[in-house]
C-alpha positions in Angstrom: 107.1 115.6 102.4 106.1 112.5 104.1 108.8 110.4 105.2 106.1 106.9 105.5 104.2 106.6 102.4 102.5 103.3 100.6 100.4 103.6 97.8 98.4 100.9 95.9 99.6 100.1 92.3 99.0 97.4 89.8 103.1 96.6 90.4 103.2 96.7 93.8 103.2 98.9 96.7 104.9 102.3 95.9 107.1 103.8 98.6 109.3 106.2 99.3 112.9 105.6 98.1 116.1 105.7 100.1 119.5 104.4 100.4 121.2 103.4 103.0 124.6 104.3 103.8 127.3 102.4 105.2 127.4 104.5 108.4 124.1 103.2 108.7 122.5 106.7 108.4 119.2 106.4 105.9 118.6 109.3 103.0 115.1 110.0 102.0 114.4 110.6 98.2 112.0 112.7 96.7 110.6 110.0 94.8 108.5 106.4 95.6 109.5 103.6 93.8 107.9 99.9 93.5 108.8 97.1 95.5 109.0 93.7 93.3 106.7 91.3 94.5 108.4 88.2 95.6 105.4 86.0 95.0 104.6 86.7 91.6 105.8 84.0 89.2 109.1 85.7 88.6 109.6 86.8 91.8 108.8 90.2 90.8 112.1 90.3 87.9 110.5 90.6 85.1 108.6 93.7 86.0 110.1 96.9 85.6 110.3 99.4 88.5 108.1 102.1 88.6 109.7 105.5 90.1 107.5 108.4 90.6 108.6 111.7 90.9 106.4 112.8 93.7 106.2 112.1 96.9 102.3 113.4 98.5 100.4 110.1 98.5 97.6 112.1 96.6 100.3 113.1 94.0 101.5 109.7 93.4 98.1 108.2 93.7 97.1 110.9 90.4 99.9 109.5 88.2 99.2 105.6 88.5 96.5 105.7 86.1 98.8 107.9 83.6 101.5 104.7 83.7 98.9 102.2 83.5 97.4 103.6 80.3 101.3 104.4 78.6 102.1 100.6 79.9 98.7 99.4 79.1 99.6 100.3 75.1 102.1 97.3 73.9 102.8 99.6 71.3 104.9 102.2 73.7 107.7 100.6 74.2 108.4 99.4 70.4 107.9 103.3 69.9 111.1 103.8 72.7 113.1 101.4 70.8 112.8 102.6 67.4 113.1 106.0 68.9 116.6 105.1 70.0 117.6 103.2 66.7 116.7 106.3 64.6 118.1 108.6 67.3 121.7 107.1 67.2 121.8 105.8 63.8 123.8 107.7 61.2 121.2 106.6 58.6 117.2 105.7 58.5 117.1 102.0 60.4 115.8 99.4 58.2 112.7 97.5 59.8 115.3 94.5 60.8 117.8 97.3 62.7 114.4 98.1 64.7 113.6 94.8 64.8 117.2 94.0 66.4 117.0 97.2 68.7 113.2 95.8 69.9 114.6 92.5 70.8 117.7 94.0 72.5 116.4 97.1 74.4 114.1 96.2 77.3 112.1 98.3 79.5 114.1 98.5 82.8 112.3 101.6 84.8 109.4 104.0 84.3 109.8 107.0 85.5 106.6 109.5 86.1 106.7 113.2 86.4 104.0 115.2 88.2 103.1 117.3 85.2 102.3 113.6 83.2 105.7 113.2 81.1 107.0 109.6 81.5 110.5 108.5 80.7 110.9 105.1 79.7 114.5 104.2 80.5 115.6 101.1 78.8 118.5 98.2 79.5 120.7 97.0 76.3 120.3 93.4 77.2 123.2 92.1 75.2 126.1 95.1 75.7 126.2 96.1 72.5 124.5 99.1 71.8 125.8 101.2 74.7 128.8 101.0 76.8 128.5 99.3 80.3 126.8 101.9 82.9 124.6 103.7 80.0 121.2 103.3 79.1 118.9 104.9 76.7 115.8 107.0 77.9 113.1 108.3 76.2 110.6 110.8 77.6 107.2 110.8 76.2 105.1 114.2 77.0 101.5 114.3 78.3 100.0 113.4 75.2 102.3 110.6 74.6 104.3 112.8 72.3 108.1 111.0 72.3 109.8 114.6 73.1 113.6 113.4 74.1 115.6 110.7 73.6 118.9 110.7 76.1 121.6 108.4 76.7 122.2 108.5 80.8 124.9 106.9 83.2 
């Protein structure tokens, strides 16, 4: 694995993620991630980050096109929220439940897999879907195929 790695993406340079600690020591993930960029008009907020599960420059080079087209589709991410609605709904959502679940789920981080599945991992903007510290994900296959939907903490 490379431990320096920068690749070009439409959101910003993707590099390779680590956490500092408090002893000062620095852990290397096995994933890149996107930086926000601090002169776009929202100072690079209202993007979500991009995480790809590779870390090969080449390998995380292959995948950008595979986000871009999933993100390119406005259609995907209404497709993750009314995923989630029917997923944890006792009964078949009406259209204004996945209406409601549209408006309050919002597309936090993307997260790309070397064999093309992408997880969409979304934020409940108004705490009332999910308890504090979960989220809802939903992982779309290589055909765009939604094939889980997962709470995670």
């Amino acid at each position: 694995m490379t431990d320096s790695i920068a690749v070009l993406s439409p959101w910003g340079d993707l590099i390779r993620a680590s956490t500092t600690l408090t002893t000062g020591e620095v852990l290397l993930h096995d994933w890149v991630t996107s930086m926000p960029d601090p002169s776009s008009a929202d100072g690079g907020s209202g993007a979500p980050e991009i995480m790809v599960r590779a870390t090969e420059p080449g390998a995380v080079a292959a995948l950008v096109p595979r986000i871009a087209a999933l993100l390119g589709r406005p259609e995907t991410v209404r497709r993750a929220t009314d995923a989630v609605a029917t997923e944890f709904s006792e009964e078949v959502p009406t259209a204004e439940e996945l209406a409601e679940a549209a408006e309050d789920l919002v597309l936090q981080t993307v997260e790309a897999w070397p064999d093309g599945d992408v997880v969409l991992h979304l934020e409940d903007s108004c705490e009332e879907h999910f308890a504090p510290g979960y989220w809802p994900a939903v992982r779309f296959d290589s055909a765009d195929a939604i094939v889980e939907v997962t709470v995670e903490a």
